[in-house]
C-alpha positions as CSV (number, residue, x, y, z in Angstrom):
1,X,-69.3,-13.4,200.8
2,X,-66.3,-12.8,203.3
3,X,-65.6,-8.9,204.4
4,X,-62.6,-10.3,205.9
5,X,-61.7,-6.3,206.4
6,X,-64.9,-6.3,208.2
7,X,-64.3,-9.7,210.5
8,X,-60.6,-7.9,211.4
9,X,-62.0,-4.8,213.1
10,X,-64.8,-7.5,215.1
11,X,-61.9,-9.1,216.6
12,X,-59.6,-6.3,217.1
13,X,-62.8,-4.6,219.0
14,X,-63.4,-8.2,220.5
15,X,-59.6,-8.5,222.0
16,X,-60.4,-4.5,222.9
17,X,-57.6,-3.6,221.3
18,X,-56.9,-0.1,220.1
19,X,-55.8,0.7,216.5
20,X,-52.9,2.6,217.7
21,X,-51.5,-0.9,219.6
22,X,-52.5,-2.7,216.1
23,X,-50.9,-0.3,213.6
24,X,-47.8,-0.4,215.5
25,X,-47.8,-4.2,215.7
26,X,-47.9,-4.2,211.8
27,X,-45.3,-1.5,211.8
28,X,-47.8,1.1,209.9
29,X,-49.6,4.0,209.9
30,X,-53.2,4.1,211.8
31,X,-54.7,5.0,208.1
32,X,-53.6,1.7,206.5
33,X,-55.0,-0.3,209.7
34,X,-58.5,1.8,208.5
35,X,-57.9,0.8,205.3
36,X,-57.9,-3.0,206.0
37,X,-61.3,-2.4,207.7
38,X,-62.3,-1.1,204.0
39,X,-61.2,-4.3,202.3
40,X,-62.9,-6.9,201.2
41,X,-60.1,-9.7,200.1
42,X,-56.3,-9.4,201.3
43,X,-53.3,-10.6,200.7
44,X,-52.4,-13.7,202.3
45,X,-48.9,-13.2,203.8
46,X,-50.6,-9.4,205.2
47,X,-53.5,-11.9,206.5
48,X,-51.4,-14.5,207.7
49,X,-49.2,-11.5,210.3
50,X,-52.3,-10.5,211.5
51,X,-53.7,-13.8,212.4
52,X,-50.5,-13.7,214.5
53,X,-50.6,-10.7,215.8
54,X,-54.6,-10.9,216.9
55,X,-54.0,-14.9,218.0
56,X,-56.9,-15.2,215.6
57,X,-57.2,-17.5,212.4
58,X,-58.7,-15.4,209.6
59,X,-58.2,-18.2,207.2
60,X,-60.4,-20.9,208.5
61,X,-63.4,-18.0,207.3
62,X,-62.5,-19.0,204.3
63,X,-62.3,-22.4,204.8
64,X,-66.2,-22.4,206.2
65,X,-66.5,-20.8,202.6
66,X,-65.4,-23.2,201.0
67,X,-67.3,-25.9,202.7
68,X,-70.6,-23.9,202.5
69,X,-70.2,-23.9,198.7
70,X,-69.4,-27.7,198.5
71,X,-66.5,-26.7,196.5
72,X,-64.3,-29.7,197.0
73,X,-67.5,-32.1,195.8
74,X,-67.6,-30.5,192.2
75,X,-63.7,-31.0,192.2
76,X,-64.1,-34.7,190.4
């Protein structure tokens, strides 16, 4: 299963970014940018701005998912 709160703070880490820079590209506090480290699932339009603001497409983790678990297949 996807920790995407988990994958997140990788990248941020990976880009060497600092969670000051990041919470202030989401316009919050540096507790919520914490608390999306804690989350397992978000909410898409939340995941979609910080695909943008990280240059990084979360989604297609979920996409691998989905392909993993042959999902489209059992579909018919």
């Amino acid at each position: 299963m996807i920790h995407i709160g988990h994958l997140i703070e990788e990248e941020l880490r990976r880009q060497e970014r600092s969670v000051t820079w990041f919470a202030k590209k989401l316009y919050c506090e540096r507790t919520n940018v914490y608390s999306i480290f804690k989350r397992e699932s978000i909410d898409t339009s939340l995941l979609l701005r910080i695909s943008s603001i990280l240059n990084h497409n979360f989604f297609s983790y979920y996409t691998k998912e989905l392909e993993q678990c042959d999902f489209y297949s059992t579909q018919s």
